[in-house]
C-alpha positions in Angstrom: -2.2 126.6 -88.3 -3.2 126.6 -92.2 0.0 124.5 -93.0 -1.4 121.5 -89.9 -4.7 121.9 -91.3 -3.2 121.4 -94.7 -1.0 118.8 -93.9 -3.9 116.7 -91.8 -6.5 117.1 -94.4 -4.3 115.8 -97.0 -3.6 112.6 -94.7 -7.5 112.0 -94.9 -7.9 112.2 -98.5 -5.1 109.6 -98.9 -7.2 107.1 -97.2 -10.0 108.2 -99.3 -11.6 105.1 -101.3 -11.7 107.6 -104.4 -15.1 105.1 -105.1 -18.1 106.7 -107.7 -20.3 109.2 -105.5 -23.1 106.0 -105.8 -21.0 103.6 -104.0 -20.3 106.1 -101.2 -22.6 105.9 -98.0 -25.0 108.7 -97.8 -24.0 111.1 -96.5 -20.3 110.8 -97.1 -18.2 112.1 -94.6 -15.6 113.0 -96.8 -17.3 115.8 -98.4 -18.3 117.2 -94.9 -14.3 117.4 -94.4 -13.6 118.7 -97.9 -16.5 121.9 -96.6 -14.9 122.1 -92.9 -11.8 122.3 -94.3 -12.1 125.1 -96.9 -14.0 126.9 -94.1 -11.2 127.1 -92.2 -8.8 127.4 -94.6 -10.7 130.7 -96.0 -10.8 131.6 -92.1 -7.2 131.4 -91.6 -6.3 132.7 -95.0 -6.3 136.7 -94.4 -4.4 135.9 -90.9 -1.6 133.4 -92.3 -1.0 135.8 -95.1 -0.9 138.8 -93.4 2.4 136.7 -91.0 3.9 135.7 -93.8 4.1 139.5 -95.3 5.6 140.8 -92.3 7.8 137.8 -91.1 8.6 135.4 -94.2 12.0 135.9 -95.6 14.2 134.2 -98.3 18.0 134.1 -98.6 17.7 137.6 -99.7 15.8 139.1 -97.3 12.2 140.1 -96.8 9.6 138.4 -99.7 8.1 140.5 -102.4 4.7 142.0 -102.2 2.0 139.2 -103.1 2.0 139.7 -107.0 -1.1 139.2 -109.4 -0.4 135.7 -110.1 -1.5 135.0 -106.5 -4.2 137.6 -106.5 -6.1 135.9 -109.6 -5.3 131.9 -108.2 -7.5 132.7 -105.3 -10.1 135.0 -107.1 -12.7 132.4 -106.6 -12.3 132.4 -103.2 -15.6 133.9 -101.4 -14.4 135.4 -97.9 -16.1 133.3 -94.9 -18.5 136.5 -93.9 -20.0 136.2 -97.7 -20.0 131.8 -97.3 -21.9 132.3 -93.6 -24.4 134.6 -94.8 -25.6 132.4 -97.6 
């Protein structure tokens, strides 16, 4: 599901104008996307990870544990319960 989401999203925001935020209508709808998106990505995100540690391989076998590299990229990334409540 998070790699369609993904995949669709980005097919939107190659159709997007990339006009100044003054020339956009008000409201634009392309923000609302942007926000729906990240929601559901952030939804998805302990789900589709928890797959791919259990069932992603490489030509060696299993994956590696999720290293720090991948911990710290998503720091910034407020779980949904946290984004819902305000």
């Amino acid at each position: 599901m998070r790699i369609l989401l993904i995949h669709d999203y980005r097919r939107a925001v190659l159709k997007d104008p990339l006009l100044p935020q003054q020339l956009l209508p008000d409201p634009w709808a392309g923000a609302a996307a942007r926000t729906l998106c990240g929601t559901i990505y952030k939804t998805l995100l302990p789900a589709a990870e928890g797959w791919v540690d259990r069932h992603a391989q490489n030509d060696r076998g299993p994956l590696p544990p999720v290293d720090q590299g991948f911990r710290q990229r998503f720091a910034s990334v407020r779980p949904v319960a946290e984004l819902q409540a305000g």
